[in-house]
C-alpha positions as CSV (number, residue, x, y, z in Angstrom):
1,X,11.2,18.2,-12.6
2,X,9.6,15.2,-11.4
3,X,12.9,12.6,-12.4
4,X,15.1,15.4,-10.4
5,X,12.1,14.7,-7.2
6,X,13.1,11.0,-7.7
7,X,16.7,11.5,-7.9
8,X,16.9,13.8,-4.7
9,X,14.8,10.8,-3.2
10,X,16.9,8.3,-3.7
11,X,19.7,10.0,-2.4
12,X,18.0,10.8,0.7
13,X,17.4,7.0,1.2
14,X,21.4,6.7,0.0
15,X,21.6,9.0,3.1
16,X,19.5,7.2,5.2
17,X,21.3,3.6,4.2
18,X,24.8,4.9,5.4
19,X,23.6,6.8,8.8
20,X,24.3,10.2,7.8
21,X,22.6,12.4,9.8
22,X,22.3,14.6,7.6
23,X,19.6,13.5,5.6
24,X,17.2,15.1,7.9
25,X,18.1,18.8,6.9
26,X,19.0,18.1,4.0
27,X,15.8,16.2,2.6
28,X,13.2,16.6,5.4
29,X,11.9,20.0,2.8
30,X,11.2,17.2,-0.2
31,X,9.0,15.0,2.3
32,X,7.3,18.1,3.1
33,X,6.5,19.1,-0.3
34,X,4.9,16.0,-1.0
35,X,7.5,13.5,-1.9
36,X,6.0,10.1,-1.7
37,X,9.2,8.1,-1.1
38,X,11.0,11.0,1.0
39,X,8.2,10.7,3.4
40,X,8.4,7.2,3.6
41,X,12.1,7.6,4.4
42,X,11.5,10.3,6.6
43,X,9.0,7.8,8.6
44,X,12.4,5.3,8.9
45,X,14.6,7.7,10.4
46,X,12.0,8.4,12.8
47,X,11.2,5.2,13.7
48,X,15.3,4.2,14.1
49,X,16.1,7.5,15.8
50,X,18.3,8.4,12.5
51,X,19.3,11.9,12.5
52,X,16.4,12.5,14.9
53,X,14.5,11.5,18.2
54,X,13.0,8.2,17.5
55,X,9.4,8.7,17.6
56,X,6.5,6.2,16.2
57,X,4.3,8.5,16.4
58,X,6.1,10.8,13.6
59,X,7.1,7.5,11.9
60,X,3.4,6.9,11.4
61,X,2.5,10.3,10.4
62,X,5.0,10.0,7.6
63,X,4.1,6.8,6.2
64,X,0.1,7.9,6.2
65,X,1.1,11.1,4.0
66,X,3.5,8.5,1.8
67,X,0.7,5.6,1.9
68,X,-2.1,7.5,0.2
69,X,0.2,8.1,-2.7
70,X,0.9,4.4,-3.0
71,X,4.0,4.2,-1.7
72,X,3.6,-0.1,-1.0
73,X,6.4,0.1,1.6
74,X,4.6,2.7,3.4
75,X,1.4,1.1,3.1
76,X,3.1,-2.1,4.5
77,X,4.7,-0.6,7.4
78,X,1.9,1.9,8.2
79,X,-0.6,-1.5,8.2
80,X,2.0,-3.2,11.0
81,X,1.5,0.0,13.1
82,X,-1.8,-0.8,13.0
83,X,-1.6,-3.9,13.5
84,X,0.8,-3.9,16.6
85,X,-0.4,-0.8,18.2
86,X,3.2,1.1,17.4
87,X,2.6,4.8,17.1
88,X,-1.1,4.3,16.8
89,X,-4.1,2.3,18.7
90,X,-4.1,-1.1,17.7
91,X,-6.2,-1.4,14.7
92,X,-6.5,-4.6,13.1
93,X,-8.9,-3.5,10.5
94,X,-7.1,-0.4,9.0
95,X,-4.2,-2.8,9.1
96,X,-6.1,-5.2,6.8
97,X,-7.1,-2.4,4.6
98,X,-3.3,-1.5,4.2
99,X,-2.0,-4.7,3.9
100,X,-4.6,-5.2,1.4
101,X,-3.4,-2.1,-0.6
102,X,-0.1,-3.3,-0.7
103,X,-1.1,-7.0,-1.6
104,X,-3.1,-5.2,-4.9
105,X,0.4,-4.1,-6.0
106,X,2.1,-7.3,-5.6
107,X,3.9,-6.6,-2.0
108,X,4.7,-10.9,-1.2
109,X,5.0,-9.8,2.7
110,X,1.3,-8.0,2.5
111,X,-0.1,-10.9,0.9
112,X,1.2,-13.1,3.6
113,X,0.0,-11.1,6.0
114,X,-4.0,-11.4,4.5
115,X,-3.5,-14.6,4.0
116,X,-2.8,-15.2,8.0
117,X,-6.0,-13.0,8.5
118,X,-7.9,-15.3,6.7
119,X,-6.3,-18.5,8.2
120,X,-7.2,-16.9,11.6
121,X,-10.3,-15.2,10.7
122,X,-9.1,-11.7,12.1
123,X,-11.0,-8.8,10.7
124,X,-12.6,-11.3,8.0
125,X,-14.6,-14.4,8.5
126,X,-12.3,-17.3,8.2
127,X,-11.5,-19.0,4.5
128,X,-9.5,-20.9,3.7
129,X,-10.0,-20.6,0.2
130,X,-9.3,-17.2,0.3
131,X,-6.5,-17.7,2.5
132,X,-4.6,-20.2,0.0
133,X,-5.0,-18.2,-2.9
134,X,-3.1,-14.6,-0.8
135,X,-0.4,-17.8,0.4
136,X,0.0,-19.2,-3.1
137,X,0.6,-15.8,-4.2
138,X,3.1,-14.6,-1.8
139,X,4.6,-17.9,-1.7
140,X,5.1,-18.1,-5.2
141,X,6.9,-15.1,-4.7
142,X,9.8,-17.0,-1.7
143,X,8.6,-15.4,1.3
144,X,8.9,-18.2,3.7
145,X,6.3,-17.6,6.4
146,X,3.6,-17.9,3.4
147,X,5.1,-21.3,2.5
148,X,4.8,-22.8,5.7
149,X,1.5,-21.6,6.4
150,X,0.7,-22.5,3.0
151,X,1.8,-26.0,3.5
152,X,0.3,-26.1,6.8
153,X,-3.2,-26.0,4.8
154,X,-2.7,-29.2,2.9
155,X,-1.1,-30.6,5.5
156,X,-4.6,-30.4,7.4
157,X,-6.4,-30.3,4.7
158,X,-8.1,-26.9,5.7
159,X,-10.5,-26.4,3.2
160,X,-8.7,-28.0,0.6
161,X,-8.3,-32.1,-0.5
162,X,-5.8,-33.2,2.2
163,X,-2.4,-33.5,0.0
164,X,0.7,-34.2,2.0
165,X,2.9,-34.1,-1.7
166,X,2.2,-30.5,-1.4
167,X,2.7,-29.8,1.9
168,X,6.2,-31.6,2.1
169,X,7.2,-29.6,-1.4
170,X,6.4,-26.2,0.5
171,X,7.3,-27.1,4.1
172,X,11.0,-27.9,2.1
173,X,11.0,-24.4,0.2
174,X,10.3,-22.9,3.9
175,X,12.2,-25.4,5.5
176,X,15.1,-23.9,2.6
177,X,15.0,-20.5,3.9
178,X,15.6,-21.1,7.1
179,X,12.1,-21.4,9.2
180,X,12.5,-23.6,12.0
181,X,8.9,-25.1,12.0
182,X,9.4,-26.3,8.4
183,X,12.3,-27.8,9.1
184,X,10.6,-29.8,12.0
185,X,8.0,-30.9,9.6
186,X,10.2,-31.8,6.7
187,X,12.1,-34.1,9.3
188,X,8.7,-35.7,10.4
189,X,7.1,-36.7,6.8
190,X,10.6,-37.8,5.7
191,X,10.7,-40.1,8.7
192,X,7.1,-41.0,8.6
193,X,7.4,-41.3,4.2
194,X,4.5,-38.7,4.1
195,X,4.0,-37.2,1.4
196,X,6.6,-39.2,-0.5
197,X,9.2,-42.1,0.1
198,X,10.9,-42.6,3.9
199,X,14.1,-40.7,4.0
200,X,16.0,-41.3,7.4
201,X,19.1,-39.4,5.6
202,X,16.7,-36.1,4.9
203,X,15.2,-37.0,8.2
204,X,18.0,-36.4,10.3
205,X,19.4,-33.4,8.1
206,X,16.3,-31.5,8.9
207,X,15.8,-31.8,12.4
208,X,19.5,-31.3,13.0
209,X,18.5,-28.4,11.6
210,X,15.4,-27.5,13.2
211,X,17.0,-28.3,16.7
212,X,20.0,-26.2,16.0
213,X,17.5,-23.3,16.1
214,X,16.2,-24.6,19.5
215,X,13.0,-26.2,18.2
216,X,12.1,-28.0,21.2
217,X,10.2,-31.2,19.5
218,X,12.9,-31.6,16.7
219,X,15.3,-31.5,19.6
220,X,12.6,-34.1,21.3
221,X,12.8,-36.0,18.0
222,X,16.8,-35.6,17.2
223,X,17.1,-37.3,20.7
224,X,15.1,-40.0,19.9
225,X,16.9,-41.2,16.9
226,X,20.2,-40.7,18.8
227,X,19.2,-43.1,21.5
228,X,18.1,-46.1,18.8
229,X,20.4,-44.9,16.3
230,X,18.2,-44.3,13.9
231,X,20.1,-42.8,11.2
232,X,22.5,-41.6,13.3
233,X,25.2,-43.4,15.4
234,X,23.5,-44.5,18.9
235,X,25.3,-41.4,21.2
236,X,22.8,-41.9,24.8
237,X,25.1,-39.4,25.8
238,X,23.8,-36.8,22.6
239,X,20.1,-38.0,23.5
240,X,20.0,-37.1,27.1
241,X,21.7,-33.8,26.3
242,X,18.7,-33.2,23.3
243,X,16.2,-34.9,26.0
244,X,17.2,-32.3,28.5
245,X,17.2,-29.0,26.1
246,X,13.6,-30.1,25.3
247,X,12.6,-30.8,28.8
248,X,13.4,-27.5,29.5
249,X,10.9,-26.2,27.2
250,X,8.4,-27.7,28.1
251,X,8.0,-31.0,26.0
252,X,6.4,-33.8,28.2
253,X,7.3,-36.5,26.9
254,X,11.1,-35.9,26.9
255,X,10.7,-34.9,30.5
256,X,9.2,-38.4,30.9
257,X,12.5,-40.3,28.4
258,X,15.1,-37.9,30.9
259,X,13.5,-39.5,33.6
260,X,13.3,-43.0,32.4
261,X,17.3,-42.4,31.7
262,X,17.9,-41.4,34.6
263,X,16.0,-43.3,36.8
264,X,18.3,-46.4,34.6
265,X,21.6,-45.0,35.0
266,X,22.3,-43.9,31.6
């Protein structure tokens, strides 16, 4: 009985994968019988509008039912309603307390999250030492935004021995993966030789990258090493047009180089 349950659940999140609407009718009877997973599903549709009205509220309702069975995507996304205020007031300590749940069974984006809680001391007192080991684990497991923050932490040296080797080895896994911020860094220590031999080639490849993304002081930085050709052909042209897209943003001191190219004719 119980393998047919599971069966019949994954079919409804079969359902739910393809848009069919309807999975509602057809499965909205196992979530109500108790189905751990159906519910969780159930708490989806509601929250895309699929098959139904989209409604947090029901979304939440859902994934509380699914959550204290120890359904750890429930748990996760019940603990970001919490935490954002989305179908429920904003609760930062019952999101903890799910996040926390889902952390216990291994979830890499729950860890992160408790991680970021102790980093920022929100509903905990601030440790880094506790916030290092939920990073290490999460980033262990390739979620990005625990590998930057996690390198962040030796980068600073917040409450560990300051160890720029480590932060350049998981700013680059991050940097990997796509996060703009990591790509900035990498593009700094391989500049600067922190954290392991000067690089200009890895330099430039990874704020290219960053400032693709709009990063505004890799675009700052990119701009920079087009106007002394460092690494890169000089292109004054390419630099004022990086200079510029940073200005915009906000970045002083390439509001400060546009003007001085400016004010010079170039």
């Amino acid at each position: 009985m119980k393998n047919d349950w599971q069966n019949r659940a994954w079919l409804f999140a079969l359902m739910i994968a393809l848009g069919l609407s309807g999975a509602l009718p057809a499965h909205a009877g196992l979530a109500e019988g108790g189905d751990g997973s159906a519910q969780y599903y159930l708490g989806v549709m509601y929250l895309h509008g699929q098959g139904v009205v989209a409604d947090d509220v029901e979304a939440v309702r859902w994934w509380q039912l699914s959550a204290d069975q120890g359904h750890v995507n429930a748990q996760v996304n019940l603990a970001y309603s919490y935490d954002q205020g989305r179908g429920v007031p904003q609760d930062k300590d019952a999101a903890l307390k799910y996040y926390r749940m889902a952390a216990n069974q291994d979830h890499a984006a729950a860890q992160y999250f408790i991680g970021k809680a102790y980093v920022d001391g929100v509903s905990v007192p601030r440790d880094y030492e506790q916030a290092r080991f939920w990073l290490d684990l999460a980033a262990q497991q390739e979620d990005p935004d625990a590998q930057f923050s996690l390198a962040m932490i030796y980068n600073n040296g917040d409450g560990v021995p300051q160890d720029h080797g480590q932060a350049l080895y998981w700013f680059e896994k991050a940097a990997d993966q796509g996060i703009a911020d990591a790509q900035f860094w990498c593009g700094v220590m391989y500049q600067t030789g922190r954290g392991g031999s000067q690089d200009t080639g890895k330099a430039v490849k990874w704020t290219m990258a960053a400032a693709d993304q709009g990063h505004a002081n890799a675009q700052n930085n990119l701009a920079n090493m087009y106007f002394q050709g460092d690494g890169v052909p000089q292109d004054i042209a390419r630099a004022a047009d990086l200079f510029q897209k940073a200005a915009i943003q906000g970045i002083a001191v390439a509001q400060v180089n546009l003007g001085v190219m400016y004010s010079a004719g170039r």
